[in-house]
C-alpha positions as CSV (number, residue, x, y, z in Angstrom):
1,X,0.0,0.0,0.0
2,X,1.2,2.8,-1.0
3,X,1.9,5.8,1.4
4,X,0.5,9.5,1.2
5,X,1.5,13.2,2.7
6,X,-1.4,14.7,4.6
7,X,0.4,17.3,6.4
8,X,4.0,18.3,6.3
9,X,4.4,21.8,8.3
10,X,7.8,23.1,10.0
11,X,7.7,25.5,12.2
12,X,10.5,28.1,12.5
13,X,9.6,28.8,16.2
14,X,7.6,27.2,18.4
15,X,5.5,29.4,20.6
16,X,5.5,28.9,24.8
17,X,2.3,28.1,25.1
18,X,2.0,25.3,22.1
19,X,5.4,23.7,23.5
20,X,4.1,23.7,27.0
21,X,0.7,22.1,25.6
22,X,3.2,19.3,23.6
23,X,5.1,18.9,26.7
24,X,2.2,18.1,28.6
25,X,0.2,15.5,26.3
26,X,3.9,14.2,24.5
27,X,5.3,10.7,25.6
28,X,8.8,11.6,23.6
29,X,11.3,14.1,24.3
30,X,10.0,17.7,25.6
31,X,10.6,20.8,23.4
32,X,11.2,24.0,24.8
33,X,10.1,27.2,23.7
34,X,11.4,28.9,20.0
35,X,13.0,25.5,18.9
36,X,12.1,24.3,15.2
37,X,9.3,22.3,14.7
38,X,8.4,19.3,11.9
39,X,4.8,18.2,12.1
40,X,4.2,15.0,9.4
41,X,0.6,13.5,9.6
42,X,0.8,10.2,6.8
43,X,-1.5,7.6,5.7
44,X,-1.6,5.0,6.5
45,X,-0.8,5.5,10.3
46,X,1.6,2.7,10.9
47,X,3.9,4.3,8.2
48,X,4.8,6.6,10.7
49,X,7.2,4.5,12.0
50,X,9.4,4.1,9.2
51,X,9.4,7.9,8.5
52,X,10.7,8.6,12.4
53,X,13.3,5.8,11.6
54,X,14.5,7.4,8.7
55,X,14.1,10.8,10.0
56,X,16.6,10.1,13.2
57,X,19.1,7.8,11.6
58,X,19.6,11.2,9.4
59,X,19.8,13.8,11.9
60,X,20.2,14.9,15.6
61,X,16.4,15.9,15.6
62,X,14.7,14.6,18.4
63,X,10.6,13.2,18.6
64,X,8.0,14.3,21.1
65,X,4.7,13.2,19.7
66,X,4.0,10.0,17.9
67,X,0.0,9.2,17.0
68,X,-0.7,5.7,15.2
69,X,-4.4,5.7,14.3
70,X,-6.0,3.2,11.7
71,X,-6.2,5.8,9.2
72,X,-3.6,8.2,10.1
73,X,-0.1,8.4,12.1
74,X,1.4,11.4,12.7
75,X,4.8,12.6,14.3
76,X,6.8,15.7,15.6
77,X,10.2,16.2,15.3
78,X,11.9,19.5,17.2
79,X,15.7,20.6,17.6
80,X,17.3,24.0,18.4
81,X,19.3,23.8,15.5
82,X,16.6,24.4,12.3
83,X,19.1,22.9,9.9
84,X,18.5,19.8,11.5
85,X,14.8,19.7,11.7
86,X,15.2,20.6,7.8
87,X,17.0,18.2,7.3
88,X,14.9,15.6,9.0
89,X,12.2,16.8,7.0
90,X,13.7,16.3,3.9
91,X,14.7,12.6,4.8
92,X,11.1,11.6,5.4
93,X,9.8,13.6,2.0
94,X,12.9,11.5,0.1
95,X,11.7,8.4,1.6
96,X,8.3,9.1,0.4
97,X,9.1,9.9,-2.9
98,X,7.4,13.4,-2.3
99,X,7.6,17.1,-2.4
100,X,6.4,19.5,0.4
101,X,4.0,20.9,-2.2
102,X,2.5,17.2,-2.5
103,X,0.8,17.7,1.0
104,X,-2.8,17.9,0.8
105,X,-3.7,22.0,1.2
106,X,-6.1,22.6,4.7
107,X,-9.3,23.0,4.3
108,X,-11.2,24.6,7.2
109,X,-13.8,22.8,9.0
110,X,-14.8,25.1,11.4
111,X,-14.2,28.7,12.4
112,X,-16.3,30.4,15.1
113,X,-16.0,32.9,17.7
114,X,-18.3,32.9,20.8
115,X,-18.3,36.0,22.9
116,X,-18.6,36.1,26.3
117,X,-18.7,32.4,27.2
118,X,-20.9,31.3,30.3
119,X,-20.0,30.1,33.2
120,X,-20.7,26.3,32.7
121,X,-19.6,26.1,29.5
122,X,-16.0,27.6,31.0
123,X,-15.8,24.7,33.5
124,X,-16.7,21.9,31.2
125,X,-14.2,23.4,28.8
126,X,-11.9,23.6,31.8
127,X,-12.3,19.5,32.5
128,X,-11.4,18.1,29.7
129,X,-8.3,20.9,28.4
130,X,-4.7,20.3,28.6
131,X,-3.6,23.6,28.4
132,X,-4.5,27.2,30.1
133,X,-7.8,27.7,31.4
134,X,-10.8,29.5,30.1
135,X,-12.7,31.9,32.6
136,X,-16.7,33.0,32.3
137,X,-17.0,36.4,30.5
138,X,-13.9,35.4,28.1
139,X,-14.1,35.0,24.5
140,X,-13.4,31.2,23.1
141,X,-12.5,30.4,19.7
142,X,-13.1,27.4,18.0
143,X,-11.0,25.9,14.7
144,X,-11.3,22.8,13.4
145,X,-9.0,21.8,10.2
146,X,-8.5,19.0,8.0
147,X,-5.7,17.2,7.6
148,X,-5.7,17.7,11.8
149,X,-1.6,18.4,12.2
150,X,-3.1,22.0,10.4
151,X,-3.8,22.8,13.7
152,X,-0.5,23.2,15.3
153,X,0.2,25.6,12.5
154,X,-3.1,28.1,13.5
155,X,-2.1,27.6,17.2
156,X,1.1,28.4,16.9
157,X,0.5,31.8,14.6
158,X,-2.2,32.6,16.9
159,X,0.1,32.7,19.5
160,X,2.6,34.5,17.9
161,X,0.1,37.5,17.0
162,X,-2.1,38.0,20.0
163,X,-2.2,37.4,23.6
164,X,-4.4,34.4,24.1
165,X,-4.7,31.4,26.3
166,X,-4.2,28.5,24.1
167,X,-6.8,25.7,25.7
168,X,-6.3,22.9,24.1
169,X,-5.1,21.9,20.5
170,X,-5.4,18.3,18.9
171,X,-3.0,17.7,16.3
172,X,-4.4,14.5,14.9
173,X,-7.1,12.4,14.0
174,X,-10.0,12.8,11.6
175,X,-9.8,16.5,12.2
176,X,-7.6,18.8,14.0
177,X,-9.1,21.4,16.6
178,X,-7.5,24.6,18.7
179,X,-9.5,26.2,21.6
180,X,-8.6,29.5,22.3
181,X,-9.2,31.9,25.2
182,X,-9.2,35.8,25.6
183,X,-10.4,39.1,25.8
184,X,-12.5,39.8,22.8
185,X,-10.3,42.0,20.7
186,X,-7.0,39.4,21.0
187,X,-9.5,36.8,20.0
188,X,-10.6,38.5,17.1
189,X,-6.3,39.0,16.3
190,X,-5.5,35.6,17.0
191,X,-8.4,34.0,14.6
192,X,-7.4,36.2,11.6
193,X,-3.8,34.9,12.8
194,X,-4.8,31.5,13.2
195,X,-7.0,31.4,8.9
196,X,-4.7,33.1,7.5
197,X,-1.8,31.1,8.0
198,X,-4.0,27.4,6.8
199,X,-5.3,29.8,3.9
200,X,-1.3,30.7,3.2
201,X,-0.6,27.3,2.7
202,X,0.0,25.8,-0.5
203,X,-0.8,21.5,-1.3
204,X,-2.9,19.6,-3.1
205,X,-7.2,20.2,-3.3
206,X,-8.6,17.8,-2.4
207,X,-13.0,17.2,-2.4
208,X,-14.8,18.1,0.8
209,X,-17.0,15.3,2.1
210,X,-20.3,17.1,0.6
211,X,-18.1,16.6,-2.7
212,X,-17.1,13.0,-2.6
């Protein structure tokens, strides 16, 4: 069976709050903040295994999160040093037989804001996170992409251009999905942040479910 590129995104600098939220749900090696980030989501999902073989026999970049789903697998690969994340990137894309552009472009799921959240929807929201928490009166955002490892990239430029509470973010599965915290107006900054940055991207179109 032959193996396809879902998502292939590197990110230059990985934001506090997104490393802190890897740290905490990651079984691998902890990144800190501002090292360089790979995120490779594949299918089938055991693949993934072979492409973190390949991908550290190469270089000196070190894995925090491995998913193996039925469908999908997905890995991230971090290092101080960006050559070597690069690099590491461009092992698992030559073992593929690939180019970065092969990747299949995001599409958006969903996108909504809701102002002034209530007070039991805070708490519930507040059970189940992994990363800051959400407090009544706040705004929350809600993104949900597909491939799902889009969804480190829209946390991580959220992040970057507003001063939120990152929530929770889910990297992989079906669909991706970031929960976002705020005042109204940094909301309304990080979501532009957050769509333009899956819109940016360049891959392959693929058909929505309604179109299949």
């Amino acid at each position: 069976m032959s193996t396809s590129l879902r998502t292939y995104v590197f990110l230059d600098s990985l934001q506090p709050q997104l490393a802190a939220h890897i740290a905490t749900t990651c079984r691998g090696y902890f990144p800190v903040p501002y090292v360089a980030s790979l995120f490779v989501e594949i299918a089938p999902g055991m693949a993934i295994h072979r492409l973190m073989d390949v991908a550290l026999k190469q270089t000196r970049a070190q894995p925090a999160t491995l998913v193996v789903e039925r469908a999908y697998g997905m890995l991230e690969l971090h290092s101080e040093d960006k050559g070597e994340v690069r690099s590491a990137g461009d092992a698992i894309l030559k073992e593929l037989g690939v180019k970065e552009e092969d990747r299949i472009k995001p599409r958006l799921v969903s996108n909504t804001i809701i102002r002034a959240i209530e007070p039991m929807h805070a708490m519930i929201l507040d059970k189940i996170r992994f990363g800051q928490m959400i407090e009544p009166g706040e705004s929350l955002y809600i993104l949900e992409t597909e491939p799902a490892a889009y969804a480190a990239l829209a946390a991580n430029e959220a992040e970057k251009a507003a001063n939120i509470k990152l929530v929770d973010v889910t990297p992989y599965g079906a669909y991706g999905r970031l929960y976002l915290g705020g005042s109204e107006s940094e909301i309304d900054s990080a979501a532009e942040a957050a769509v333009a940055a899956i819109k940016a991207l360049a891959g392959k179109e693929t058909a929505s479910p309604k179109e299949k």
